[in-house]
GUTORLO-755032 format. One record per residue (C-alpha): residue in three letters; x, y, z. Coordinates in steps of 0.5 Angstrom, whole numbers, plus 500, padded with zeros to 3 digits. Example, Ala and Ser with C-alpha at 12.3 -4.5 7.8 and 13.67 -1.06 7.14 Angstrom:
2
ALA525491516;SER527498514;
! end
This chain:
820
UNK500500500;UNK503507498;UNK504513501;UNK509519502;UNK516516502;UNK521516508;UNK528513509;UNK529507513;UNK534513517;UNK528517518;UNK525511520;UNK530509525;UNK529516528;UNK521515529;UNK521509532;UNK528509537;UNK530504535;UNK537500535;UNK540497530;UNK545499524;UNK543501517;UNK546497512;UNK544502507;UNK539507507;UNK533506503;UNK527510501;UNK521507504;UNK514508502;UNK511500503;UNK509497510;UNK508490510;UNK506485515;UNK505479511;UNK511476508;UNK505473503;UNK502479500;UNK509483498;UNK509488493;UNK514495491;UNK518489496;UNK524494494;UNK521500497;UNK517495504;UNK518496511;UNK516489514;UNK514488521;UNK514482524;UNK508481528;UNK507476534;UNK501473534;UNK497467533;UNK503466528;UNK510469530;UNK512474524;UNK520473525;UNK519466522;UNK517469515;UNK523474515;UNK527470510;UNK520468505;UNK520476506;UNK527477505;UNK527473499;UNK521475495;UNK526483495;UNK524486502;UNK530489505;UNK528492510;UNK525490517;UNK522492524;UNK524486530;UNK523485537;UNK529487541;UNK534481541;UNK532477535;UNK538474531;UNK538474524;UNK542474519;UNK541477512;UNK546481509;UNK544486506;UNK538487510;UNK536493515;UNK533491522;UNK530495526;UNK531493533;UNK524495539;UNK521492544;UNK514491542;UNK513491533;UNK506492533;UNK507500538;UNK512500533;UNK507500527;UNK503504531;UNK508510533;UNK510510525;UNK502511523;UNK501516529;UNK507521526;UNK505520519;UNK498523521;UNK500528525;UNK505530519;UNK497533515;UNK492537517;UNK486534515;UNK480533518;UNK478526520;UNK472523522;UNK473518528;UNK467512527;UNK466506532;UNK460502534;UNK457495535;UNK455494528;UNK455498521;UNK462501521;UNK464499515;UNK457501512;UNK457507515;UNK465508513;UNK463507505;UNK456511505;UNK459517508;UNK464516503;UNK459516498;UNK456522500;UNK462527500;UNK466524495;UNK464530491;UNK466535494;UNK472533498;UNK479528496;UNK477522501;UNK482517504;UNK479512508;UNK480504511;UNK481499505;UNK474493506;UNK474493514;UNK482495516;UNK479498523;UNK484494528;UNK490495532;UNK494492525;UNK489496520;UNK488502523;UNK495504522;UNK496500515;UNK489506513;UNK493511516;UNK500511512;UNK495512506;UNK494520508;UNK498524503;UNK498531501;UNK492532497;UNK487529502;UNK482534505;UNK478529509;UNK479522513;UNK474517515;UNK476512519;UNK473506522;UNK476503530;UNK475496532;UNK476493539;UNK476487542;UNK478488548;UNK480494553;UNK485498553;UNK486498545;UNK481505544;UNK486509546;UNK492507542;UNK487508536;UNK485514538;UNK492517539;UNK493514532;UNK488517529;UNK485524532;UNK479525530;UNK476531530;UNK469529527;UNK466522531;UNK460518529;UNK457512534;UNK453506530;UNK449501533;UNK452499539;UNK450491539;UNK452485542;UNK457484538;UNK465483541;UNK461482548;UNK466477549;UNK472481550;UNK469485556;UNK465485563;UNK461487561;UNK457492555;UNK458498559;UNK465496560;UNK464496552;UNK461503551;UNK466506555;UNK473503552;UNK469505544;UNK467512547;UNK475513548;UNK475514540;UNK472521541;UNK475524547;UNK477529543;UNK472530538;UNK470537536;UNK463534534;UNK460527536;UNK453525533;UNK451519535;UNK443516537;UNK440519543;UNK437512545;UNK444510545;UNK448515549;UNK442513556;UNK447513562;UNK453514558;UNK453522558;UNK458524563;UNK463520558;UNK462524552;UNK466529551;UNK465533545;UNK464541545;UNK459539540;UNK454533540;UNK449532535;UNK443526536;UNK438523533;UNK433519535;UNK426516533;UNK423518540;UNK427523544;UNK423530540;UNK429534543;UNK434531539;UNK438534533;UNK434530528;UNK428527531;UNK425523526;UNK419523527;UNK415518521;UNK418512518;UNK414509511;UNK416504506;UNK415506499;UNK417500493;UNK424498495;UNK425506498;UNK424507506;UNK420515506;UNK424519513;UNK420525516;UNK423529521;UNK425536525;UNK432540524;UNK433546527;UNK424547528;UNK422546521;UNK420539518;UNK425535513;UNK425528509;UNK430523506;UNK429517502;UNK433512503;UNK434507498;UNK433500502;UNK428497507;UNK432493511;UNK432496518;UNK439496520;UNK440499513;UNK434505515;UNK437506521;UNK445506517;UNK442510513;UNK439514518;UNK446516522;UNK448518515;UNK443523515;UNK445526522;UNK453526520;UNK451531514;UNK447535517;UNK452536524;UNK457537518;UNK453543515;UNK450540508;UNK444542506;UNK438538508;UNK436538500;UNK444536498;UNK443530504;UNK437527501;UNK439528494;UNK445524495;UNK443519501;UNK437517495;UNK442514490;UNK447511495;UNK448504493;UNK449497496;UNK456497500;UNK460491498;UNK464489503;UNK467482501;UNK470479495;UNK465473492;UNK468467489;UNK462464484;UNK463459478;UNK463462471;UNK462460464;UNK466455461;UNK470452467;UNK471459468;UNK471462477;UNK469469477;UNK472473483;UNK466478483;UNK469486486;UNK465490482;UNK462494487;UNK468498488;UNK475500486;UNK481503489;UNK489501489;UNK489498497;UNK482494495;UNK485492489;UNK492490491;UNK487485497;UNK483483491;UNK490481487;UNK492477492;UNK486473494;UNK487472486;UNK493470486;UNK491464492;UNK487461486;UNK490455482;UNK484451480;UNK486455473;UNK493457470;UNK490463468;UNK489469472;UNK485474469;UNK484482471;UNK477485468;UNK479493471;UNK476500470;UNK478507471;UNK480508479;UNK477515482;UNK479519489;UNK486516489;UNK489523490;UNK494520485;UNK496524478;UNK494519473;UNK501517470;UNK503515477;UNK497512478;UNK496507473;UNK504506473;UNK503503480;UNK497499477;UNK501497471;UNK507494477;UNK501490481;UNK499487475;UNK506485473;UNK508483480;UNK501478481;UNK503476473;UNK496476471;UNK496473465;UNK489477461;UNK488484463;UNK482487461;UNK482496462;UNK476499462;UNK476507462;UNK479512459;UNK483513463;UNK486506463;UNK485507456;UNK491514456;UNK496509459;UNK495502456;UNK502502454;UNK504501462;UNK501494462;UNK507488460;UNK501483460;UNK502478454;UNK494479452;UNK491485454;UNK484489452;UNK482496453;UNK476499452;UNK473506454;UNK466504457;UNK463498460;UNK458497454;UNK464498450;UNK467492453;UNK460488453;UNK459488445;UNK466485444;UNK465480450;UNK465473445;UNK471475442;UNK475475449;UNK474468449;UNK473467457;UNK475460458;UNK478455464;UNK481461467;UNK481465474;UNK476472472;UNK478477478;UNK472484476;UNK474490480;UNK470496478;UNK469503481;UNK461503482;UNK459508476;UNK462503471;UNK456498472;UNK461491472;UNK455488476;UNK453487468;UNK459483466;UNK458479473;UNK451477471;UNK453475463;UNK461471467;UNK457468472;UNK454460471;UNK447461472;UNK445456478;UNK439455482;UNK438461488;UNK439457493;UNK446458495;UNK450456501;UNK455461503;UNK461460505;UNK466465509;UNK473464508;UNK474469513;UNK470466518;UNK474459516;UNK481462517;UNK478465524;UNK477457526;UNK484455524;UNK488460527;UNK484459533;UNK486451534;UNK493454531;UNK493458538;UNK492451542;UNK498447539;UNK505448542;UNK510451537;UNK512445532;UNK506441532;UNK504441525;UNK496441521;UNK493436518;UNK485440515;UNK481434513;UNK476436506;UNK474430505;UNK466429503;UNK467436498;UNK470439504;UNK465438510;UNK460440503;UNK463447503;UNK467446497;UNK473443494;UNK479447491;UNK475454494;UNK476451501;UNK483447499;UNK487454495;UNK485458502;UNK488452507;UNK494451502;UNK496459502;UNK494460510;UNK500455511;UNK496448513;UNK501442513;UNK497436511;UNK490435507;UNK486429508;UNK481426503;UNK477419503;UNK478417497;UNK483417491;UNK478421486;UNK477426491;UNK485427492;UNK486427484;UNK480432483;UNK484437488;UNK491436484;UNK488437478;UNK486444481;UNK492446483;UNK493444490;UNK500442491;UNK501440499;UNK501433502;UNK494429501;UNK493423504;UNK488418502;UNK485415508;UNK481409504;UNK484408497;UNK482403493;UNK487397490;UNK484398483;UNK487405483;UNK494405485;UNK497407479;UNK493414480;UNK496415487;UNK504416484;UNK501419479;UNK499424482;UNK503424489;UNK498422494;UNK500418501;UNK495413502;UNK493409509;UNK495402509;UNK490400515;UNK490392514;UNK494386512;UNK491385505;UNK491392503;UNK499392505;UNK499385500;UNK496389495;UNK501396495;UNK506391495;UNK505388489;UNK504394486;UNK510397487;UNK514391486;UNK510391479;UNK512399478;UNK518399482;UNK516404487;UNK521405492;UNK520409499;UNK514412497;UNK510414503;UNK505411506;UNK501412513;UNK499406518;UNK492406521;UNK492403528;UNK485402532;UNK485404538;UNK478402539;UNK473405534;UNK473398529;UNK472401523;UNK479401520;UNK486400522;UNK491394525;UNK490392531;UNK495392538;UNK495384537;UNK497386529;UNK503390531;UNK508385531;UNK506382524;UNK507389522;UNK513391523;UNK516385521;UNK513386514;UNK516394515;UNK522392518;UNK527394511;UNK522394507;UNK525398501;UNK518399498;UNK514404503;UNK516410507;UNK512411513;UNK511417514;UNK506417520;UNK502413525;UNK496415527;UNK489413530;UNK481415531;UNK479418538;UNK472415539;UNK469420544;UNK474425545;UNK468430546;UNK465426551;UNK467427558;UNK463420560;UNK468416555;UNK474420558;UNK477413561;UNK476410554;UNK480415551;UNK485415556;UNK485407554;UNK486410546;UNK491414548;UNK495408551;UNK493404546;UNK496409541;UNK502410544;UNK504402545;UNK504401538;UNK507407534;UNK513407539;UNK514399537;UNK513401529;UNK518406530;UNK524402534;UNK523397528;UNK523402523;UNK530406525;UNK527413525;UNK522418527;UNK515419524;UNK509423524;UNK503422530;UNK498425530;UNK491422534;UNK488429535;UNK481430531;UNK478437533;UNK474436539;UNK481432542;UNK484439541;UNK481442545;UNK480437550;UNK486432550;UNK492437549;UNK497431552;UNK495427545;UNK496432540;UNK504429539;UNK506430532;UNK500433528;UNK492434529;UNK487432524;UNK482438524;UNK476437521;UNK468439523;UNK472445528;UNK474449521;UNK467450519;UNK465453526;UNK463447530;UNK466443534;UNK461438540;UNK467438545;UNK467445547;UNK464447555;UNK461453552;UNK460451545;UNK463455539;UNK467460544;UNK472463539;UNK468460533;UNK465463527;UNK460459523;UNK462459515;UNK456457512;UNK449460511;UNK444456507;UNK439462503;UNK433460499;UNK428465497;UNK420465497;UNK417464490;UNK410465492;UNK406467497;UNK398464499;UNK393465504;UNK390458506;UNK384458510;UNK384454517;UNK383446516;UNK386447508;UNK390441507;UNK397442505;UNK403438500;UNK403431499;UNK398426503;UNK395432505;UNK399432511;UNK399439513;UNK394445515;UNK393451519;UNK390451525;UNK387458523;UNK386462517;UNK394465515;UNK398465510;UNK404460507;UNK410461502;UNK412456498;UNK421457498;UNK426454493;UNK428449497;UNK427440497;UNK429434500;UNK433434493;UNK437440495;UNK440436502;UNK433440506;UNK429432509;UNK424430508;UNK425429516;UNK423437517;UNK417437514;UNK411438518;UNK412443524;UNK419440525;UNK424444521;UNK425452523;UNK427457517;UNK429465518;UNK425469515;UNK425477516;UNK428476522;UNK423471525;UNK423464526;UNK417460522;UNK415452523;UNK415448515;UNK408446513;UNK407439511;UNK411434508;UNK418437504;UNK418436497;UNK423434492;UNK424441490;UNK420446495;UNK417446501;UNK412449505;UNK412454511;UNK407458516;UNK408466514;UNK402468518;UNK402476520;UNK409477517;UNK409482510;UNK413477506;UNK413478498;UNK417473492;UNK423474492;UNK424474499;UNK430471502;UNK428465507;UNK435463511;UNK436455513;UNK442456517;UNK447462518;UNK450465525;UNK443466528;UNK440460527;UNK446455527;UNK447448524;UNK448446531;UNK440447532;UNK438444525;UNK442438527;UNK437438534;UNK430439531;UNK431432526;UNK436427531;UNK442428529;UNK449430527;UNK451437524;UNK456433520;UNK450430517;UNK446437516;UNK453440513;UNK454434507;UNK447434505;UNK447440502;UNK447438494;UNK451440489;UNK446443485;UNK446448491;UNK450455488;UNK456456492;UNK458462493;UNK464463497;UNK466470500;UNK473473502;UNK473480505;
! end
């Protein structure tokens, strides 16, 4: 991310720190991931503690170009030509360097914090006066104690104004922001119940956001919010609005829905005003609605406010990952663009190796506070860097400078329609599509003709939420032990080489697969990491060295069977993994099989055992503890006599994802984590405390019908109302992976914020529920499962397990996969 240069002298200077400088050169690229370099000639890297130890990806940086680096005092490392700065702490460090770039301009920054909305709000204000002022702001959702200051480095000379998003977890972690920021203007969201966890208690958690504004000029916030909290704010200047306090600023006073806009009337300054927001969700009526203060507070005219809060437009925080025509995948962006989100957007595209092709479909970027030459030189460097293979140029301005771009096929056009006439002859096809348009180019159009049309039930899968979840089990292992992600069964239903790109750039050791086919399908899409095959077929061995895949030997005949197909083919050493079952009798080599075993491996020159492992049964269960304990003994016994008769240590990994947690003494070499990716893990005392669910399942209503009492309803007519209401037929069947053992009043669905009971039995391709008293039209959206409604409470309602409830989802559900 680019900004003013300085030198690593200047640098030194800033920080206090120690260290000698090699050579001093220019610095205008801070970096904390050793993954997502770029300019790497002119990069600063920090290298950050956390969850995972920045020191150790200094040499990747080091060889990718970086030269200069940020380390905590004592660190030994020798790099040559490198400069190191010495600290106590890297991450104050990064925070000292932003809070002296900021203080180097004086603009005015708008400080916004809150429970919900941030980043919304953040992107409308955004909107809102972008004509007006040259605006630099957080790239997506930078707002932590790594983002902010990241945001912060954008500032140059020609900004007049910043708006700021500030997140926290816990306490302590407001003031360091503030001082980094220094907002003069500060904007309060919904206060919820969002990162509760981080505090004693709610109001421990307003207080630590308020801190954000202490000193502010200006504060606008919610009156209804501010009760009890008034003694701690501090602004000179406060600004409320409010749907029931009538002394507020803004005191909205009527609300009212009119086709797809939401119709505001109020009071400011004693005369009556209006605002026509263009949405009719609530939390975006009361998003818009704080945007409505904000302007107002800020002395924008209430006919320029509701002229502009009329044509915002939907804000789309997150990178979508879809199918696209032709064995294509579309990386849909098309909502916004700018060089920080392009450079986000660049390096999700680069994790992508389903395609040997990468292409880049780019428009003009606006309100970079760049002249233009510079600007697209920079744009032309990333595409270089990324090495896209097909770049596509959109604008103008793009069009001024294609001589920039050294992309072996490259197109440009001047406008959108322009670009869609010549569609065909771009002759899209297996490759990787990245759409990154500002939002006046309308490249929602190009998404629309690139995307696979597919049914519109979708499974949706955050990849930020599954990163959540490996970090967090990441955090419970001792320094060395190694990951093996299982993505067996299409990933848990979650999806092959989407989920499988992502665990492979995010540094997992192992995947697990169940059958051959399923570890061929991820090679052929890219996937280069280690996979092992835990029930592989005799018929199908060639594929296994073919394609580098580890099979698990888990019974004397299916030994014989390797053998001699590694006599046949003369494969040496190949490496194998042994099972051995400790009590789940489903596969693997028994105790009293042990002994046999190593007399076949004992200089066996066909297999190389690269790991012993086995299967907790009941590693959840603190009623079976006695017999994991037996497991473990059992476990333990068996691989120490395998690996005396083999002469050399191998990997052990016993752990599945409820062991983890509750058996740390049985992590040993590796843990296989499953389900816990995906948010769920049965072992927990307090289930899912630091997960996230990653999938939600949406369908939408395709009709709507009033059913009088008595009335029967799908087949054997096994469903009616007790009274007179309503029912909404939704796109969702026994075919799509919703049962048929939720008909009738058994299963739940989220609609319009209310859970509704199914009516009758569920169909192949649609089912039934009960919409009485709700205002509900078709096209509708209806969620089966998200974070409110977990996988967790479906599982409870028809008697089983969410690993059932997960599977079940069949291919023919869209998958739309989301990265922010």
């Amino acid at each position: 991310m680019l900004s003013n240069q300085y030198t690593i002298a200047e640098i030194k200077q800033i920080l206090n720190a120690g260290g000698a400088i090699v050579k001093d050169y220019p610095i205008n690229t801070l970096l904390t991931d050793s993954r997502r370099i770029s300019n790497p000639a002119g990069a600063l890297f920090f290298a950050l503690s956390g969850r995972r130890n920045g020191h150790e990806f200094i040499a990747s940086a080091y060889a990718a170009g970086v030269r200069n680096f940020v380390v905590r005092q004592g660190s030994e490392i020798k790099a040559p030509e490198a400069n190191f700065l010495m600290v106590d702490d890297v991450l104050a460090a990064l925070q000292t360097l932003a809070a002296y770039h900021r203080s180097r301009f004086d603009l005015e920054v708008i400080g916004i914090t809150g429970s919900n909305g941030k980043t919304i709000v953040k992107e409308w204000l955004y909107q809102l006066m972008a004509p007006d002022k040259n605006i630099v702001r957080n790239p997506k959702s930078y707002n932590s104690q790594i983002g902010v200051p990241l945001s912060v480095w954008l500032i140059n000379e020609k900004n007049d104004l910043g708006i700021f998003e500030a997140g926290i977890s816990t306490i302590g972690e407001m003031d360091k922001l503030e001082a980094i920021l220094k907002p003069s203007v500060g904007v309060l969201t919904h206060m919820g119940p969002a990162h509760d966890e981080g505090f004693e208690s709610r109001e421990q958690k307003v207080r630590e956001k308020l801190k954000l504004f202490k000193n502010c000029r200006l504060l606008v916030y919610n009156y209804e919010q501010s009760l009890g909290f008034e003694d701690d704010i501090t602004a000179k200047e406060r600004f409320t609005w409010s749907t029931e306090f009538k002394q507020a600023d803004l005191y909205v006073f009527s609300g009212t829905a009119i086709s797809k806009n939401y119709y505001l009337r109020a009071i400011y300054k004693e005369r009556e005003i209006e605002c026509l927001i263009p949405f009719l969700d609530e939390a975006s009526i009361e998003n818009a609605t704080l945007c409505w203060a904000t302007m107002l507070a800020m002395g924008y005219s209430p006919i320029d406010t509701d002229d502009r809060i009329e044509h915002l437009s939907a804000v789309s925080m997150r990178l979508e990952l879809k199918n696209g025509i032709n064995d294509c995948s579309v990386i849909d962006d098309s909502y916004n663009s700018d060089l920080q989100s392009l450079e986000i957007a660049l390096n999700f595209l680069t994790q992508q190796n389903q395609h040997h092709k990468k292409t880049v479909i780019l428009s003009d970027i606006y309100q970079s506070g760049l002249q233009a030459g510079v600007l697209y030189r920079q744009v032309a460097d990333l595409i270089k860097l990324k090495q896209v293979d097909k770049f596509i140029g959109v604008g103008e301005a793009l069009l001024n400078h294609k001589d920039y771009f050294e992309v072996a096929e490259k197109f440009f056009y001047p406008d959108t329609p322009a670009m869609l006439q010549h569609l065909r002859t771009l002759n899209f096809r297996d490759e990787t599509i990245l759409i990154k348009g500002s939002r006046s180019f309308e490249f929602e159009l190009i998404s629309r003709v690139l995307v696979q049309k597919a049914h519109e039930t979708i499974l949706e899968i955050n990849l930020n939420a599954l990163l959540n979840n490996l970090n967090f089990y990441r955090s419970k292992l001792k320094k060395g032990t190694k990951v093996m992600a299982m993505v067996k069964a299409f990933s848990y239903g979650s999806g092959t080489f989407e989920v499988a790109n992502i665990l492979e750039y995010n540094n997992v050791d192992y995947l697990a697969v169940a059958y051959i086919d399923e570890g061929v399908a991820l090679r052929n899409t890219g996937i280069s990491l280690p996979i092992m095959i835990l029930n592989p077929e005799a018929s199908a061995f060639d594929k296994l060295t073919e394609f580098k895949l580890e099979p698990v030997i888990y019974s004397f005949g299916l030994f014989d069977d390797y053998i001699k197909y590694a006599q046949e083919k003369n494969v040496l050493n190949y490496p194998i993994h042994i099972k051995i079952d400790t009590g789940m009798h489903r596969l693997g080599f028994e105790n009293a099989d042990v002994e046999m075993l190593c007399d076949l491996l004992e200089e066996n020159r066909y297999v190389h055992v690269q790991s012993i492992f086995s299967h907790l049964v009941a590693s959840e269960d603190q009623q079976h503890d006695e017999f994991t304990k037996s497991q473990i003994e059992r476990f333990e016994k068996a691989y120490k006599q395998i690996e005396k008769t083999l002469g050399y240590k191998v990997i052990k990994h016993l752990s599945n994802t409820s062991g983890i947690i509750r058996w740390p003494q049985a992590h040993y070499d590796m843990v296989r984590l499953g389900i816990g990716l995906y948010g769920i893990d049965m072992g927990m005392e307090t289930p899912d405390t630091g997960l996230q669910p990653i999938a939600s399942l949406k369908t939408s209503i395709a009709q709507v019908k009033k059913v009088q009492a008595g009335e029967t309803i799908s087949y054997s007519r096994s469903g009616s109302l007790a009274k007179d209401g309503k029912i909404a037929t939704v796109r969702i069947g026994y075919a799509d992976g919703y049962l048929r053992a939720f008909g009738n009043g058994v299963g739940r669905m989220l609609v319009k914020g209310q859970l509704v009971p199914t009516v009758g039995n569920i169909t192949m391709d649609m089912c039934m529920i009960d919409v009485t008293g709700i205002d509900v039209t078709e096209g509708d959206e209806v969620i089966i499962f998200n974070e409110e409604q977990r996988i967790n409470e479906l599982a409870n309602q028809i008697g089983t397990i969410p690993y059932e409830i997960l599977t079940n989802v069949s291919q023919r559900v869209k998958r739309v996969y989301f990265y922010e």
